[in-house]
Rosetta silent file (secondary structure, phi, psi, omega in degrees, C-alpha in Angstrom):
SEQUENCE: XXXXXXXXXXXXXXXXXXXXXXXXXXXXXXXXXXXXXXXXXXXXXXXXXXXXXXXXXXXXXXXXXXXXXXXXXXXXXXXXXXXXXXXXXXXXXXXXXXXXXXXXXXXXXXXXXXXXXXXXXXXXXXXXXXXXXXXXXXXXXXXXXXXXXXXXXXXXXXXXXXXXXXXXXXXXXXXXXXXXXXXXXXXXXXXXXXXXXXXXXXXXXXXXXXXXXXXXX
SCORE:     score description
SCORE:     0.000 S_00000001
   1 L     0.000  112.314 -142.786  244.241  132.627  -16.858 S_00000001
   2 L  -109.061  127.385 -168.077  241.024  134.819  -16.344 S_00000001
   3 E   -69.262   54.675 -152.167  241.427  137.545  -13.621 S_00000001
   4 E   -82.627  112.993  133.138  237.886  137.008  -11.131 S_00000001
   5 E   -42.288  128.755  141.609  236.240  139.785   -9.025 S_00000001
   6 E  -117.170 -178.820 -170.670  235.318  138.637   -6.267 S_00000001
   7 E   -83.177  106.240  173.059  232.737  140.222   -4.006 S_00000001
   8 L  -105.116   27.289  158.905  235.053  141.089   -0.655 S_00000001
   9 L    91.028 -161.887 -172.399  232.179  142.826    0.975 S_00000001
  10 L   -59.262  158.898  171.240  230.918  146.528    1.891 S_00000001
  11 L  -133.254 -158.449  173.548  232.930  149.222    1.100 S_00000001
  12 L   -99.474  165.486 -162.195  232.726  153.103    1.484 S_00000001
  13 L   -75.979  -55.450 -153.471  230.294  154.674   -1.442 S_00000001
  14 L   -88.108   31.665  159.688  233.426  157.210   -2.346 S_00000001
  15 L   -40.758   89.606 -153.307  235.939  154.723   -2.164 S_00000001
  16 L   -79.316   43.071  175.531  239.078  155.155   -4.389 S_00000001
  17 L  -118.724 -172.431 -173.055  238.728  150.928   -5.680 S_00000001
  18 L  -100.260   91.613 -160.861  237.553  148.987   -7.892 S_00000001
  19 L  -136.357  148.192  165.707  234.036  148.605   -6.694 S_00000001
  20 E   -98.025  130.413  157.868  230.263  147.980   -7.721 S_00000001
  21 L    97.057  156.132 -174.146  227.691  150.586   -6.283 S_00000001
  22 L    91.671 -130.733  160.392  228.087  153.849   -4.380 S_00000001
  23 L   -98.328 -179.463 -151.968  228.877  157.215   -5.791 S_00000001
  24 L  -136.795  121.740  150.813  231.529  158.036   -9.300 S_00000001
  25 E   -71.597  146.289  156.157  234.756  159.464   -8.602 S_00000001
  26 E  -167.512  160.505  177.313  235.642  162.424  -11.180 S_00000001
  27 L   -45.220  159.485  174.720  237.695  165.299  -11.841 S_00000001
  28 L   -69.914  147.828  162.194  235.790  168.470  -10.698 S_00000001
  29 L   133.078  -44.703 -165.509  233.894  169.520  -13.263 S_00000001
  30 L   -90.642  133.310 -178.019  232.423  166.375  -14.541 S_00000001
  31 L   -85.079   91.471 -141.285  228.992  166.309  -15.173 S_00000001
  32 L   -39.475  124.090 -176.518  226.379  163.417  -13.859 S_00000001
  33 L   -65.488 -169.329  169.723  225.621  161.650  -17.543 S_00000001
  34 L  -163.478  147.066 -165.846  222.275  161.345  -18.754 S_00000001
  35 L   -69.894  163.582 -166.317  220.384  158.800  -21.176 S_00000001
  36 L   -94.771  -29.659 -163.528  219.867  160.256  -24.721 S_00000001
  37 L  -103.064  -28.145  178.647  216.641  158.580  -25.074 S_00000001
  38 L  -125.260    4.945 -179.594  214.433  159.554  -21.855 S_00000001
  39 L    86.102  -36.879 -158.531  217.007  162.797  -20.866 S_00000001
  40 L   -47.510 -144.263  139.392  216.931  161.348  -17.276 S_00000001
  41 L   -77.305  125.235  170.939  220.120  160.664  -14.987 S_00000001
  42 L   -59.259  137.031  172.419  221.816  157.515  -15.654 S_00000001
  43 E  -101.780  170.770 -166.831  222.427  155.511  -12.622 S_00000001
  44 E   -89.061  159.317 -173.359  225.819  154.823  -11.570 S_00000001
  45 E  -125.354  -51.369 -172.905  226.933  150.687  -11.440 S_00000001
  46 E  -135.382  159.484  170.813  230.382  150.446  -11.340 S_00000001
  47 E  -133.318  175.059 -174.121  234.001  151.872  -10.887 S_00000001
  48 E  -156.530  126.182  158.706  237.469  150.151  -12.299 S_00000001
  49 E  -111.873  150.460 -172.460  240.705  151.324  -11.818 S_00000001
  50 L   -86.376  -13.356  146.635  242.636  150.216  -14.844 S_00000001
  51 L   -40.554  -38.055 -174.116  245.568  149.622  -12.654 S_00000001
  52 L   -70.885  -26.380  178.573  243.957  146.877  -11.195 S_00000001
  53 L   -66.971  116.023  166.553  243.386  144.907  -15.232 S_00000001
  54 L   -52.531  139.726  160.230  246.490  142.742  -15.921 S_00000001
  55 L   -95.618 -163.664 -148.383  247.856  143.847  -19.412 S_00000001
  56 L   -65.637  -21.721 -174.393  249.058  141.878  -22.196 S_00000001
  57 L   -91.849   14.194  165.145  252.304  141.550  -20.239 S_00000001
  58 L    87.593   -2.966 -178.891  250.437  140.017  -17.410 S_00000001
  59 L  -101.376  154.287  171.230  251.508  142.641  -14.573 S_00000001
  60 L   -69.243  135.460  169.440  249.501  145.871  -13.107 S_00000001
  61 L   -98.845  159.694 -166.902  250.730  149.652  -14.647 S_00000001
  62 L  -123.637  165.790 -178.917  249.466  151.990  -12.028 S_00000001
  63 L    37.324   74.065  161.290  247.967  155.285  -13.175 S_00000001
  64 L  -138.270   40.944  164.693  246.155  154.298  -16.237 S_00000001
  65 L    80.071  139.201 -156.170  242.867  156.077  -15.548 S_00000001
  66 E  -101.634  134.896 -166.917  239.588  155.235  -13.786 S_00000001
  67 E  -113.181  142.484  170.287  236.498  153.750  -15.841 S_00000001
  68 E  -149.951  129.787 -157.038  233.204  154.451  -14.268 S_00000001
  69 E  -104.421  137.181 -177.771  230.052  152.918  -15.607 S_00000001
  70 E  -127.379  160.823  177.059  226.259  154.106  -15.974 S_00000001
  71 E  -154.889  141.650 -172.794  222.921  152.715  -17.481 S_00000001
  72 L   -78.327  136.629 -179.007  219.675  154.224  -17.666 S_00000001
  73 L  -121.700   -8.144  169.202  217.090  152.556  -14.992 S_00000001
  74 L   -19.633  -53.941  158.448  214.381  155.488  -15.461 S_00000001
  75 L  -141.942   90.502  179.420  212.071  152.755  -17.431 S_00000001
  76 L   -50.993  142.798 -163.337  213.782  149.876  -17.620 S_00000001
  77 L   103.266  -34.024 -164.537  213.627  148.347  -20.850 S_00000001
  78 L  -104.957   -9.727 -168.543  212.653  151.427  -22.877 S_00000001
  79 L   -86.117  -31.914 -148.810  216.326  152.985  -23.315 S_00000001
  80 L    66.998   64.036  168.698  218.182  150.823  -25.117 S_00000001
  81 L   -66.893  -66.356 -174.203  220.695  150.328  -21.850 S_00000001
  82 L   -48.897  -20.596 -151.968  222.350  147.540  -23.409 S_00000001
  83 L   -89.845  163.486  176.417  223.429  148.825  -26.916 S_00000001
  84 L   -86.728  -20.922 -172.781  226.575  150.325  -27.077 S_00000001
  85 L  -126.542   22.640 -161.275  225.987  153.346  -29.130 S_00000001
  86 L   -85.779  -30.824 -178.812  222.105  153.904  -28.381 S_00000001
  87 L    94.200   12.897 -170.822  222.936  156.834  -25.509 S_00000001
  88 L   -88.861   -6.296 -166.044  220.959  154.532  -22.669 S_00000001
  89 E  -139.904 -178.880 -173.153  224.491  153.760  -21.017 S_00000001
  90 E  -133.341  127.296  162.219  227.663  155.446  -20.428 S_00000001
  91 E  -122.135  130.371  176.721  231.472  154.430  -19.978 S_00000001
  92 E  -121.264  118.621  164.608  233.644  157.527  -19.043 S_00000001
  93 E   -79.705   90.029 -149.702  237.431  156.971  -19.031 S_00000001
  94 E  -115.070  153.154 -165.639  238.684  159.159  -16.673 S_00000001
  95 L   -97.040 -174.376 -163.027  242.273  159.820  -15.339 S_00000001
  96 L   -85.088  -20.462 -148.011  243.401  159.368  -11.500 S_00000001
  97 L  -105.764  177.926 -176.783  244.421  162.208  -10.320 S_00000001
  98 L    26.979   50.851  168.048  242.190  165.580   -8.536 S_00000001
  99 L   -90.292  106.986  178.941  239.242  162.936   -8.113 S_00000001
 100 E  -129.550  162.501 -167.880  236.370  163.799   -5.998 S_00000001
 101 E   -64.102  120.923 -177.659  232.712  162.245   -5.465 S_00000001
 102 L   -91.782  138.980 -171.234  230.449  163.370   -7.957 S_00000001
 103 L   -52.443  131.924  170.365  227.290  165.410   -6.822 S_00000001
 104 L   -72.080  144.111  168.627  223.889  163.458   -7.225 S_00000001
 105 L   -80.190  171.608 -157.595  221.936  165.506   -9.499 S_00000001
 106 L  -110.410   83.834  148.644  219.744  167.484   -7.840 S_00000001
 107 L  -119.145  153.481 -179.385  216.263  166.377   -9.312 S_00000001
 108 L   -82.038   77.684  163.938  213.225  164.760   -8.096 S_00000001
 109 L  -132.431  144.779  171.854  214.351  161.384   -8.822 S_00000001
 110 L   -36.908  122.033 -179.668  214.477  158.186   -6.677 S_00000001
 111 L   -95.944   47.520  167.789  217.652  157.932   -5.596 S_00000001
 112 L  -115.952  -22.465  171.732  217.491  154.171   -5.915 S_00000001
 113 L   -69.325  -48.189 -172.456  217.282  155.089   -9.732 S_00000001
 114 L   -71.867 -109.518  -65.027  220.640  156.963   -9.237 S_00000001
 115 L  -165.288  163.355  175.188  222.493  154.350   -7.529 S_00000001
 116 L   -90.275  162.631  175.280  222.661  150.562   -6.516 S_00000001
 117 L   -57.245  -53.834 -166.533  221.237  149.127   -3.039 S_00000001
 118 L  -132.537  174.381  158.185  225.060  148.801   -1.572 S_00000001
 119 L  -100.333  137.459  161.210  228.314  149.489   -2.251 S_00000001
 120 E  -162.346  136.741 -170.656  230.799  146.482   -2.625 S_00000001
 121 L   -50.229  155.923  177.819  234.440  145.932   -2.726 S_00000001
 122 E  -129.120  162.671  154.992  236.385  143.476   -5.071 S_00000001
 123 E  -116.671  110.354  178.393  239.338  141.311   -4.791 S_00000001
 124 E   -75.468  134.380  174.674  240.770  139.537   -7.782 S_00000001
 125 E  -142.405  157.529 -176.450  242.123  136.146   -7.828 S_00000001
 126 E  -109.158  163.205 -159.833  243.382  134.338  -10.929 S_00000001
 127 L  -132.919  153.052 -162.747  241.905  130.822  -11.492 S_00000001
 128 L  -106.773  108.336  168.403  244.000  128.475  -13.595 S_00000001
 129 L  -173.301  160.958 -161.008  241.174  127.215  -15.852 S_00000001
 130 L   -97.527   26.346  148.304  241.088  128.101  -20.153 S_00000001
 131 L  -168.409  160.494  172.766  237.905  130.703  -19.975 S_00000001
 132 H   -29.091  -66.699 -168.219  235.706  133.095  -17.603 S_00000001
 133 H   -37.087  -50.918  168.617  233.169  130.436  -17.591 S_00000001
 134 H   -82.280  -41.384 -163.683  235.074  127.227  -16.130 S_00000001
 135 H   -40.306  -69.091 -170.082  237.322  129.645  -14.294 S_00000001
 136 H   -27.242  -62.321  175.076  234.113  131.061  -12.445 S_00000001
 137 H   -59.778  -32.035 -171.853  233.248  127.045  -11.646 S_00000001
 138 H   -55.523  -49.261 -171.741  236.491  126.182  -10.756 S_00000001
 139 H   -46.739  -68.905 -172.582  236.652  129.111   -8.323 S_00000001
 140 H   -51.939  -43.956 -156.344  233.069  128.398   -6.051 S_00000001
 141 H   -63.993  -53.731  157.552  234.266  124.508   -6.425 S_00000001
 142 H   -25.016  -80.073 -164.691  237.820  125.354   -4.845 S_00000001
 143 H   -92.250   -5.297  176.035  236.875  127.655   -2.255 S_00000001
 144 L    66.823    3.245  158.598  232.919  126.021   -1.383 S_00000001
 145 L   -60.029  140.315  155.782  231.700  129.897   -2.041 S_00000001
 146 L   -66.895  135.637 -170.547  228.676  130.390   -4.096 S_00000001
 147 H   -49.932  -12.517  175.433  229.145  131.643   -7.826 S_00000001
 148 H   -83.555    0.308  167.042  227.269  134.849   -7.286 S_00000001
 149 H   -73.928    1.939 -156.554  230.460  135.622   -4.952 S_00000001
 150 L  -126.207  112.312 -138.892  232.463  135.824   -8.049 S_00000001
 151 L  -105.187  -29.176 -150.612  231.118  139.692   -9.576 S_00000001
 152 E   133.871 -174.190    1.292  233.085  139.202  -13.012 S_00000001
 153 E   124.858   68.525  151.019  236.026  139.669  -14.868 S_00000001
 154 E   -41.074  154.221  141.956  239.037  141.929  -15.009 S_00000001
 155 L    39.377 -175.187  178.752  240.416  141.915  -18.440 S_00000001
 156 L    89.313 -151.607  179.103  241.056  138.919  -20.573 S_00000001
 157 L   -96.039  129.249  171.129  238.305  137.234  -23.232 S_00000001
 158 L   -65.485  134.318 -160.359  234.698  138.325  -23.114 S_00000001
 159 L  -101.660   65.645 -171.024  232.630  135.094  -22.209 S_00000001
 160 L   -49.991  132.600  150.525  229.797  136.360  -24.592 S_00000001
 161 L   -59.703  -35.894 -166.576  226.283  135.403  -23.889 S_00000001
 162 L  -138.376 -164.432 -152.952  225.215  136.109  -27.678 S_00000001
 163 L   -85.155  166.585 -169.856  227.277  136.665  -30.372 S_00000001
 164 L   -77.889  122.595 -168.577  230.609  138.521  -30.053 S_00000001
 165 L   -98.627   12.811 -156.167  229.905  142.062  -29.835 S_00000001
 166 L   -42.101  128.081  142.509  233.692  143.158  -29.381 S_00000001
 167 L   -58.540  156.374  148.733  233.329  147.270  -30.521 S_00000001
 168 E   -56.535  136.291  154.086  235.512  149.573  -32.754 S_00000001
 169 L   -82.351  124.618  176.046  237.231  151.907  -31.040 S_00000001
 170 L   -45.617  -32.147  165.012  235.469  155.227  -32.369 S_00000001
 171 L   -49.749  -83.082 -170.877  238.687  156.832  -32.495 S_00000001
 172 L   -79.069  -26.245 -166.123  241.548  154.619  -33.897 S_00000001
 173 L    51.398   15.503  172.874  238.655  151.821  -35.231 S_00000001
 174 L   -72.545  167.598  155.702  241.230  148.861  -34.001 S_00000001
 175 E   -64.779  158.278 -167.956  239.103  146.501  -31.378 S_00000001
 176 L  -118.201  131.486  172.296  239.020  147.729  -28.206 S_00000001
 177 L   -70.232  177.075  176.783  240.069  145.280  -25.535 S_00000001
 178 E   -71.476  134.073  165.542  237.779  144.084  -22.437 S_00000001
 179 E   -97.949  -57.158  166.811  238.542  146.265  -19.816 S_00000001
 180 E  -152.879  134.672  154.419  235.475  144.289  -17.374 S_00000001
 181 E  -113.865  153.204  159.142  232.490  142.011  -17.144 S_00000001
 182 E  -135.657  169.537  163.742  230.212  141.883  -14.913 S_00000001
 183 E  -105.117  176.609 -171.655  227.261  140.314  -13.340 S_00000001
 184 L   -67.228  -41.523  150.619  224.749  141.530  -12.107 S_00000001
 185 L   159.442  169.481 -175.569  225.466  140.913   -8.707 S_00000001
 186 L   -53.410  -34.414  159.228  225.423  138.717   -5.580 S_00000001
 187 L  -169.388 -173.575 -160.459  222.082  139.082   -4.680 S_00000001
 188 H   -27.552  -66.077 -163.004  218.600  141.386   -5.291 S_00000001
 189 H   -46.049  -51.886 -177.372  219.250  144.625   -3.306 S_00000001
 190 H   -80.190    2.252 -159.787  222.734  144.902   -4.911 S_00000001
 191 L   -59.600  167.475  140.294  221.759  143.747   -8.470 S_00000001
 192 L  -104.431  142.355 -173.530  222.485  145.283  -11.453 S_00000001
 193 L  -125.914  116.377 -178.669  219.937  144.737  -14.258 S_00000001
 194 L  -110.814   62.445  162.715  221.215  143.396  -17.191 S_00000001
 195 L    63.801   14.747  159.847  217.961  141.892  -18.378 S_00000001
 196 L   105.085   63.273 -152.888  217.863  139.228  -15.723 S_00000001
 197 L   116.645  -23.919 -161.805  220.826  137.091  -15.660 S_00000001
 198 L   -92.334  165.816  175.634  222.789  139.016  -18.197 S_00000001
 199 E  -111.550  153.313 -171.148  226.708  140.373  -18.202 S_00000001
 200 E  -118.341  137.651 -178.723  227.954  143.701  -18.850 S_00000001
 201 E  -135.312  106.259  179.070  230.753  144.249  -20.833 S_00000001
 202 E  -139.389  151.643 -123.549  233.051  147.396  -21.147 S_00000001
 203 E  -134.146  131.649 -175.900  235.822  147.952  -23.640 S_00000001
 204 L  -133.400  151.584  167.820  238.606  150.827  -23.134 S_00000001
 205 E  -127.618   82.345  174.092  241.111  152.150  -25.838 S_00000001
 206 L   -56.362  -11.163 -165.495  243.489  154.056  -23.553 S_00000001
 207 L   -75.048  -56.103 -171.811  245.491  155.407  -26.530 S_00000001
 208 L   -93.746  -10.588  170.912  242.220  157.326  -27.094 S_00000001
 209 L    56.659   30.806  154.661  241.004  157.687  -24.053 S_00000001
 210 E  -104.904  161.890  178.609  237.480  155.769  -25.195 S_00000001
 211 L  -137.742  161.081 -179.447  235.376  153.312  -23.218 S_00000001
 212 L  -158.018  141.925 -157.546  232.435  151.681  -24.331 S_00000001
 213 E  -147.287  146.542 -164.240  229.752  149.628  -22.706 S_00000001
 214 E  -157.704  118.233 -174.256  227.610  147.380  -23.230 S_00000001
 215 E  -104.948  138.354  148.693  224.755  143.755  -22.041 S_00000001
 216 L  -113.580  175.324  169.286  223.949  140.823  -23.097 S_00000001
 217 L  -130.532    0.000    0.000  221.254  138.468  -21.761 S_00000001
């Protein structure tokens, strides 16, 4: 039964939820990432607390570390942002505790590069339907919302655009489950750009404390 974000409107940037857009909680300390391929700042897209992803036993564990997701928008398109192991994106698994709002760096960059147009809050609801995809339809059909209210994916099966890209965990080298997809978002100003249409996919091994991210289109 596939776990759905929905979009439950603005939030605060520093906001200690599971939210797309605003600024990255982290331990002091922690440094603003940066793509591999143009040096630049990555901007930030998302945060997850892994409390909120049902596990296998279908209930939330609380304090099991905060995922917070980046992709290079410097020239979109030129980074490799989508690949998982290219250096254009980021996933940092990070734990809960002494978390404060990490500093934009301080370069002469757009800060529309650094960040999304809004911040916005999620809610989860679970939709009794056998994958993301009908769940997603079921949901807007149910409730008369439009489907771009529905952000993605807690946990559960990755609803692959293109072939299944499931990662290794670099550590342990088991699969690493889905931790989130997402879309891009409800509507321009808040987008995320996944190639136009495309889902985001990122993959945690808590045992190892890796995350890994990844688009298709």
């Amino acid at each position: 039964m596939p776990q759905l974000m929905i979009d439950a409107g603005p939030t605060a940037p520093d906001a200690l939820v599971t939210r797309t857009g605003g600024v990255p909680l982290a331990p002091p300390g922690t440094e603003w990432p940066t793509c591999a391929s143009c040096d630049g700042p990555l901007q930030f897209l998302a945060q997850v607390l892994l409390s909120d992803v049902d596990n296998s036993t279908g209930s939330a564990e609380q304090d099991r570390g905060i995922l917070a997701l980046f992709a290079c928008q410097n020239d979109p398109g030129m980074c490799d942002d989508w690949a998982p192991t290219a250096g254009g994106n980021r996933a940092l698994l990070l734990p809960t505790t002494d978390l404060r709002p990490l500093p934009l760096p301080s370069l002469s960059v757009d800060e529309a590069v650094l960040v999304l147009g809004a911040v916005r809050a999620v809610t989860t609801e679970h939709e009794d339907a056998p994958d993301y995809d009908d769940a997603r339809e079921a949901w807007a059909t149910r409730t008369g919302r439009p489907d771009p209210a529905v952000l993605g994916q807690l946990g559960g099966t990755p609803a692959w655009i293109q072939d299944d890209e499931t990662p290794l965990c670099p550590g342990c080298h088991h699969p690493m489950p889905l931790a989130v997809q997402l879309e891009e978002g409800p509507d321009h100003y808040t987008a995320m750009n996944f190639g136009g249409g495309g889902c985001a996919y990122a993959f945690t091994c808590e045992p190892c404390t890796r995350a890994v991210l990844l688009w298709q289109c």
